[in-house]
N, C-alpha and C positions, 0 to 999 in steps of 0.2 A: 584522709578525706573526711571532711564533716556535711552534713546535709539529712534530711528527712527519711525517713523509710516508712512509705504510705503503704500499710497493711488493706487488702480489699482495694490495691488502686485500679482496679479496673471496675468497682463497683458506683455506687451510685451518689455517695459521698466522694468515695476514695477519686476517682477521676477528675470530679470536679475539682478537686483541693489538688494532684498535681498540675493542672494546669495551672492555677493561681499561681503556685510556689513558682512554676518554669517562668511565669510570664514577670517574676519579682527577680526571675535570676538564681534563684533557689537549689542545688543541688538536690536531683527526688530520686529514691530509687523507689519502683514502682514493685511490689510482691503481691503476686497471687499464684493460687494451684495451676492456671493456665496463664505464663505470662506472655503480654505480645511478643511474637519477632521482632517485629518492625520497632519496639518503643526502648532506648538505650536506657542499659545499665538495670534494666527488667529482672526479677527474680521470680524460682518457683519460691512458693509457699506455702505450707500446709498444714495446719494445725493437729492433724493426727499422725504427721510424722516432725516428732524434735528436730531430726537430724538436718533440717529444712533453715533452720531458726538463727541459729547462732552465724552462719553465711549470710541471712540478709541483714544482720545485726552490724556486722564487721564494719567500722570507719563511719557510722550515722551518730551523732550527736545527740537526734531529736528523732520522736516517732508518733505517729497517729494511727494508732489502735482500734482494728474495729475487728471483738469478739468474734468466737464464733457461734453462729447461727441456728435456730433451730434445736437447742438446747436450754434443759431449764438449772444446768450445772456448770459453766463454763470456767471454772475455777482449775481443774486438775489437767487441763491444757495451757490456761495461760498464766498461772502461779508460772512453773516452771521458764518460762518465756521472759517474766518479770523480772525471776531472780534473776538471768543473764542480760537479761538489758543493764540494769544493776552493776551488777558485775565490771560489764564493760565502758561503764561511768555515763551512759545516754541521760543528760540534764535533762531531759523533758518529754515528757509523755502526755499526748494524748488523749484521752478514752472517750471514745464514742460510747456512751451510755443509754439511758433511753428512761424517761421522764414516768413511764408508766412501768410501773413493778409489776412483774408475773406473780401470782398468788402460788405459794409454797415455792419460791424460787431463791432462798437468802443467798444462794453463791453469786448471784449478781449483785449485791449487794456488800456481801464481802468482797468481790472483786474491785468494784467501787471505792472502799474504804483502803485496800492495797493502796491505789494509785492514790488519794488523795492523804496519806500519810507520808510520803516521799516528796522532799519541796521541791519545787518547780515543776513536780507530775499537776495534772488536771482533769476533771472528768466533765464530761458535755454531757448534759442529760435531757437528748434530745424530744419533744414530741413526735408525733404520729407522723410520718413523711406524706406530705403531697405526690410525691411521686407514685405512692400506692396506691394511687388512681386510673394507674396508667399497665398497661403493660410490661412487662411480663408477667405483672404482681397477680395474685388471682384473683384481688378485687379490681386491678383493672381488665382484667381479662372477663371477668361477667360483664360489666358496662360497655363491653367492646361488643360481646359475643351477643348481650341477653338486653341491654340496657336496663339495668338491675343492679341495686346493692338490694343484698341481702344482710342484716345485721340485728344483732341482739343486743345492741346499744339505745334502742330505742330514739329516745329525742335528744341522749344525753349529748355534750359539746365538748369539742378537743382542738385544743390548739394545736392546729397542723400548720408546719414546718415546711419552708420548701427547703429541697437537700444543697440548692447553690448556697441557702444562706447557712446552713452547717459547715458547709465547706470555707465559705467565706470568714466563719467564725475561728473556726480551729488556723485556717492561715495567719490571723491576725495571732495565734498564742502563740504560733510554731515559729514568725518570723520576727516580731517585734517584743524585743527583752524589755520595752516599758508594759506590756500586757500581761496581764495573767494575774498569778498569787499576789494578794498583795498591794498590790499597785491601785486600788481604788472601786471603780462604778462595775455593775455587771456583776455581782458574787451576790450568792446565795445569803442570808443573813445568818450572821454566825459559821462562816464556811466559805473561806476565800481560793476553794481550791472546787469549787461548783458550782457551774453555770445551769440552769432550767433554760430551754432553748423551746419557742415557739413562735409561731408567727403574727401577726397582729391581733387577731382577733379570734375565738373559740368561734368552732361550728359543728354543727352537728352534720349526718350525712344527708338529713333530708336538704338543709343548707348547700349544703357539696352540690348535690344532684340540680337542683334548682340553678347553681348557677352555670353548669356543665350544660345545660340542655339552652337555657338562656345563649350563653355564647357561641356554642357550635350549633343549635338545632337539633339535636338529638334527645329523644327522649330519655328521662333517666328517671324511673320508678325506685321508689326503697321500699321494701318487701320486709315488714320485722320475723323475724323467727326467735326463736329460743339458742339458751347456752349449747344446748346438745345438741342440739342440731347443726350450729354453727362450727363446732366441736368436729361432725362429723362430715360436714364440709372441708374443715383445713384438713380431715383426713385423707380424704379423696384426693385432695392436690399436692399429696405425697406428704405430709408431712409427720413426725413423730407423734406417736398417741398421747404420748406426756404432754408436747409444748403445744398440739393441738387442742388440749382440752385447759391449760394455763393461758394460749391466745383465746377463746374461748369467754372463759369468765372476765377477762380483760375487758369483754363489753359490759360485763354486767355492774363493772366497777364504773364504768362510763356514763350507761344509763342510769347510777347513783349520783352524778357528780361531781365525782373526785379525782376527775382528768379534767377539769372545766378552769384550765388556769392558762395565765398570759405574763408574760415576762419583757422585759425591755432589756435583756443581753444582747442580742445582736448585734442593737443599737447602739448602747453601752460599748460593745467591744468592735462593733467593725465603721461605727460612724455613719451608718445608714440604717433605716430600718428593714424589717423583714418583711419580703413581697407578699402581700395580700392573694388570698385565691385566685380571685377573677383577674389574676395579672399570671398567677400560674395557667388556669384555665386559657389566657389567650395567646400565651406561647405553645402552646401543646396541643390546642384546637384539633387539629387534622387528626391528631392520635386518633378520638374516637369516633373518626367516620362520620362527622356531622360535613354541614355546609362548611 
């Protein structure tokens, strides 16, 4: 059997992307630590257990990679996982990446360089997800709860990504052998195994908020605060002390700048472009309790 094995398919890329691939006809095996009943050919998956790995590996060709989370090391879980992909001859990978670099984090970075050293591997390095707007994320859960971003990003701007079009990107690498390395438009300069993924246009959250209250009626205040404080907010919402205080200065790199870019991959690789906010904002409306 040959076909995909979407790592996170029940997550927020990962779902999106098997639907595409079913709806192309696509053999998907779906892997997560909870997989559906109901969704055939489902695997557990777990990145802190190996023994998990090499069974959703078995018979998939191709694979779409999404790290794990909440770490500022993810290298000594999914080295391992690489070699066996390897091994088992899987032509193509892959990796969900992420456009903004944690500060003191190089294992992302060398993970990065793994995959795009293996030809026909690829890494998506995606921007800030629009979904993170939304529930269950905890900055959509303040907007929900408090109508409030709280952020240490100040005015700075980020091209935010909605996740159908990450999904919609990586189906077009995983299903069409004219896409990908190589083959032309959409690559990084100097770097035909890396895509920078963002949506049309940089915005900042006072942006965001402005047009979430605009289209649903709710009000949405941004509240600046500081790195440490923000720091000890992602603490509170369960998250590690390390990658809470690395997501943390993320803003402060933001409010510098140096996330304030825009890219034409999408379009490049999927033949459309990437949905503007106010078209995420108006699929999503009800989420936050407006009109």
């Amino acid at each position: 059997m040959t076909g995909v094995l979407v790592l996170g398919g029940t997550g927020k890329t990962g779902s999106a992307l098997a639907e595409l691939l079913r709806g192309d006809g696509v053999p998907v095996r779906i892997a997560s630590r909870n997989p559906p009943a109901t969704v055939p050919d489902a695997v557990r998956f777990d990145w802190d257990d190996p023994a998990t790995h090499p069974a959703a590996l078995r018979g998939m060709d191709r694979v779409y990679l999404v790290p794990p989370t909440d770490t500022v090391d993810p290298m000594p879980l999914v080295g391992p996982f690489l070699a066996e992909a390897e091994r088992l001859g899987v032509r193509r990978v892959v990796l969900l990446g992420s456009a903004i670099v944690l500060p003191n984090a190089p294992s992302a970075l060398r993970l990065a360089a793994r995959v795009r050293a293996r030809p026909g591997w690829v890494v998506l390095r995606a921007s800030g997800f629009m979904q993170n707007f939304l529930r269950p994320h905890p900055l959509g859960e303040q907007i929900r709860r408090h109508g409030e971003i709280r952020t240490a990003a100040g005015d700075g701007r980020l091209g935010w990504i909605d996740t159908r079009d990450i999904a919609a990107t990586a189906a077009a690498l995983l299903t069409d052998p004219g896409t990908g390395p190589g083959t032309g438009p959409g690559t990084e300069p100097g770097d035909q195994r890396d895509y920078l993924l963002t949506g049309p246009k940089a915005l900042s959250y006072q942006d965001a908020a402005a047009l979430i209250t605009a289209r649903t009626g709710r009000s949405v205040r941004v509240v600046h605060i500081g790195a440490d404080e923000q720091a000890a907010n992602h603490r509170a919402a369960g998250m590690p002390a390390e990658f809470a205080a690395a997501l943390a200065a993320v803003e402060d790199g933001i409010r510098a700048g140096r996330e304030d870019q825009v890219s034409t991959a999408v379009l490049d690789l999927t033949g459309r472009p990437p949905r503007p906010f106010a078209e995420f904002v108006r699929d999503h409306a009800a989420r936050w309790g407006g009109r």
